[in-house]
C-alpha positions in Angstrom: 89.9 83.6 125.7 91.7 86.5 125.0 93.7 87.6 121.7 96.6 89.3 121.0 96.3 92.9 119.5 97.9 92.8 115.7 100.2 95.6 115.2 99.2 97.1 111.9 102.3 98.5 110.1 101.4 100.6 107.0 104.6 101.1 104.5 105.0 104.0 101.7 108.1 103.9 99.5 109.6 107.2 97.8 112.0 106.4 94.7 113.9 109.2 93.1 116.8 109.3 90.4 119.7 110.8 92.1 121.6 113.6 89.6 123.8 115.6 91.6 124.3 116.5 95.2 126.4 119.4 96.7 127.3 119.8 100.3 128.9 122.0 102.8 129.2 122.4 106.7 130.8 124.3 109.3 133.2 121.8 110.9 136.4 120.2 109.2 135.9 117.1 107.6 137.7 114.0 108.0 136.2 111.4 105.9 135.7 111.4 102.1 134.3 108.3 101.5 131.1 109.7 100.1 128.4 109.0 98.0 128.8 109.0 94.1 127.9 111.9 92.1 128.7 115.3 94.3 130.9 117.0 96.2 131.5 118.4 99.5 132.3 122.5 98.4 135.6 123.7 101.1 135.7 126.9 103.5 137.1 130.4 102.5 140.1 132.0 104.5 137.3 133.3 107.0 135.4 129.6 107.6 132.6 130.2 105.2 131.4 128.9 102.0 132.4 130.4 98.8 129.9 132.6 97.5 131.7 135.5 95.2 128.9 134.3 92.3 127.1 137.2 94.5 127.0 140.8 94.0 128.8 142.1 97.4 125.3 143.8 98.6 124.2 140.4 98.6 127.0 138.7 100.4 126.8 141.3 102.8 123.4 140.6 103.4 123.1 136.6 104.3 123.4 135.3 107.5 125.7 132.0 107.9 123.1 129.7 107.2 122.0 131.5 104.3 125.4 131.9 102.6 125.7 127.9 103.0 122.5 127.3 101.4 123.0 129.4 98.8 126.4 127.7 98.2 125.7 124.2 97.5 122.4 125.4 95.7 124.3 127.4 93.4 126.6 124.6 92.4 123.7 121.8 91.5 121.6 125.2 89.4 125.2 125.2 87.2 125.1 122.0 86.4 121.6 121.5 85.3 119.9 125.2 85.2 116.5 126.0 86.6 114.1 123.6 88.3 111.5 123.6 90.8 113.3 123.5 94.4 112.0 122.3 97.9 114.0 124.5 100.4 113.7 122.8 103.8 114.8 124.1 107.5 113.5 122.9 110.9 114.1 126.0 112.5 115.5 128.3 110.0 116.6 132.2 110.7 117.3 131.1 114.8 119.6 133.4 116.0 117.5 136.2 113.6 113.8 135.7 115.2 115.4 135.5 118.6 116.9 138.9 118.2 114.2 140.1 117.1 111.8 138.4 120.2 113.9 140.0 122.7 114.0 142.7 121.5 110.6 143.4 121.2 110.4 142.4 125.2 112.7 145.0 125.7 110.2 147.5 123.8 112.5 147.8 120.7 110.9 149.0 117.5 111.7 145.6 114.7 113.9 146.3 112.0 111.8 145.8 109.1 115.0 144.3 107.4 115.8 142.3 109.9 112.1 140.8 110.0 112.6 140.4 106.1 115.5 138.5 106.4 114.4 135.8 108.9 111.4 135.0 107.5 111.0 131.4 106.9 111.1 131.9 102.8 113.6 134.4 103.2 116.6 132.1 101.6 114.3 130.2 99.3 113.6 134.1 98.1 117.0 135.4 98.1 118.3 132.5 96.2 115.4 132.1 93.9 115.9 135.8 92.7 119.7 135.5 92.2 119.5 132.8 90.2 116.9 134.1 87.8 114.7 130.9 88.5 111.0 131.9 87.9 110.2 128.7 88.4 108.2 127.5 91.6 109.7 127.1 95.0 108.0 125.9 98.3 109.8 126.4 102.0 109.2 124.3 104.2 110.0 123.9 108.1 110.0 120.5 110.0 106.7 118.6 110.6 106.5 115.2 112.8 108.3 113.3 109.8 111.2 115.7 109.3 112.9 116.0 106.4 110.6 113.6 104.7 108.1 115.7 104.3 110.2 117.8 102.2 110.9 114.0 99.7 107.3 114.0 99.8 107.1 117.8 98.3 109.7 116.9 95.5 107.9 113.9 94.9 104.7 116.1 93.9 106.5 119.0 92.2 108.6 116.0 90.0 104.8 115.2 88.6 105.0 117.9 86.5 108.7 118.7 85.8 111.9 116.6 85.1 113.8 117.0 87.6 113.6 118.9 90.9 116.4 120.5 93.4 116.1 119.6 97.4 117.7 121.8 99.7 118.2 121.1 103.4 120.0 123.3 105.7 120.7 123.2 109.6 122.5 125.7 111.7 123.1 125.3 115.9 120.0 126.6 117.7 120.4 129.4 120.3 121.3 128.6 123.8 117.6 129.4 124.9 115.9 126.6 122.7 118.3 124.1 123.1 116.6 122.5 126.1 113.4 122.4 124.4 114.4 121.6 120.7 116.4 118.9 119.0 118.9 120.4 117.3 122.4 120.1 115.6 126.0 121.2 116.8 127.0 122.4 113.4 125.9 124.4 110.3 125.3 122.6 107.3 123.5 122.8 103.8 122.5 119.9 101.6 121.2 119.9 97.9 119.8 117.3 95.9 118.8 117.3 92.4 116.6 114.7 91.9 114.9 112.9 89.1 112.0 110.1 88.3 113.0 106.7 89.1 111.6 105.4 85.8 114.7 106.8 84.2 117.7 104.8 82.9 119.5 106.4 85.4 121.2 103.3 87.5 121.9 105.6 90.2 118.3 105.4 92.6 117.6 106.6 95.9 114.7 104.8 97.9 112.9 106.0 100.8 110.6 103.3 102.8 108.1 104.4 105.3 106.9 102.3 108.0 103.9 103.6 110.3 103.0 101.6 113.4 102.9 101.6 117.0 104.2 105.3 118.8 108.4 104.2 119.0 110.5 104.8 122.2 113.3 105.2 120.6 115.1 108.8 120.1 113.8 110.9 117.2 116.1 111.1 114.8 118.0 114.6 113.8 117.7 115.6 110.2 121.5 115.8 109.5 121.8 112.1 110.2 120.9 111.5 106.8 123.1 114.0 104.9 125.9 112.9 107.3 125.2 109.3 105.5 125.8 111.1 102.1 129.2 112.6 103.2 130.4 109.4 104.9 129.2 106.7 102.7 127.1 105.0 104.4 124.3 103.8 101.2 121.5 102.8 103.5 120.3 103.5 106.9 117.2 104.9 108.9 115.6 107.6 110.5 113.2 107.5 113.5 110.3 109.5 114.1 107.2 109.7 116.3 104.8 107.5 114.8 107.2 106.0 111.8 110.3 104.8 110.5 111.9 105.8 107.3 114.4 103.5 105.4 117.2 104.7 103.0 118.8 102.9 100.4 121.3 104.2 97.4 121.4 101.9 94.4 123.5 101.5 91.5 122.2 99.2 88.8 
């Protein structure tokens, strides 16, 4: 007699206060049916985010990516000062590194402020020191759970603070990786300020991890979720190698 294997599935669940949230991307928007509590920040004349809260060394200074992570960061530290921040990027400084690769095929000497700005930290830095914010910082780039990993960071650093900010950002990969890498068709910057879920706070973000069997389905890009936050949609899922991850917004 033979017996059916038992699919073990193993579930985690991540519950966070949700404070603020401040988002920006490169494309025109259509829908503003969004989730409670933010704001999606508009383009300058040139199709940027507004950053004139920097010096004009600085502005000169930031790639596209940066400037949009800086932007919706800046925004969320306004309303509720310095706090430990997650800064979280699958690929980061793309079109930076790749310069920098071929030239070094070609024999180039590396600009040393060139390396310095596409360093994986290099936003998380930048921002970090024109905000004043001695606090601590981590950057992180994607792992085999995505932008999960970087929940699972705030989740730690909220053990010993109040509140913590999450920033995601995203911009389009170079042609080159774009075969090998799953990747976005826009640039875009997320930030979260997040709280304990054993607050009064009605408003509560749950995340619910289930781990089983390898999936066939198509892993899931990180902006699906923050395009959730700008379009309304209060709960959803993201698929990854090994594991699925829930969301669900609540208001008590």
């Amino acid at each position: 007699m033979h017996s059916n294997p038992v699919q073990l599935k193993i579930t985690q669940q991540l519950s966070f206060s949700l404070k603020q949230w401040s988002y920006w991307q490169s494309e025109p928007m259509t829908n503003q049916h969004s989730w409670p509590r933010g704001k999606i920040l508009p383009s300058d004349a040139s199709g940027s985010p507004d950053i004139q809260f920097l010096p004009m060394m600085q502005r000169r200074r930031l790639s596209p990516l940066a400037k949009a992570a800086c932007a919706v960061a800046w925004r969320c530290q306004q309303s509720f000062g310095n706090m430990p921040t997650v800064f979280f990027s699958v690929h980061g400084e793309s079109h930076y590194y790749l310069e920098m690769l071929q030239d070094m095929a070609k024999g180039e000497a590396v600009s040393p402020s060139r390396f310095s700005l596409c360093v994986h930290n290099a936003i998380a830095g930048l921002f970090s020191f024109q905000s004043q914010n001695t606090l601590p910082y981590v950057s992180l780039a994607g792992g085999c759970e995505g932008i999960l990993g970087a929940f699972m960071e705030a989740r730690g650093l909220l053990l010993e603070a109040p509140q913590v900010m999450l920033i995601c950002y995203e911009q389009v990969l170079p042609l080159e990786y774009q075969s090998y890498c799953l990747g976005t068709d826009k640039t875009w910057a997320l930030a979260l300020v997040l709280g304990h879920d054993t607050e009064a706070d009605p408003l509560k973000l749950h995340w619910l991890r289930t781990a089983g069997e390898p999936s066939t389905q198509s892993i899931s890009s990180d902006s699906v979720f923050a395009d959730a936050i700008v379009t309304g949609q209060y709960s959803g899922s993201m698929q990854f190698a090994n594991t699925e991850w829930s969301w669900k917004l609540q208001s008590a």
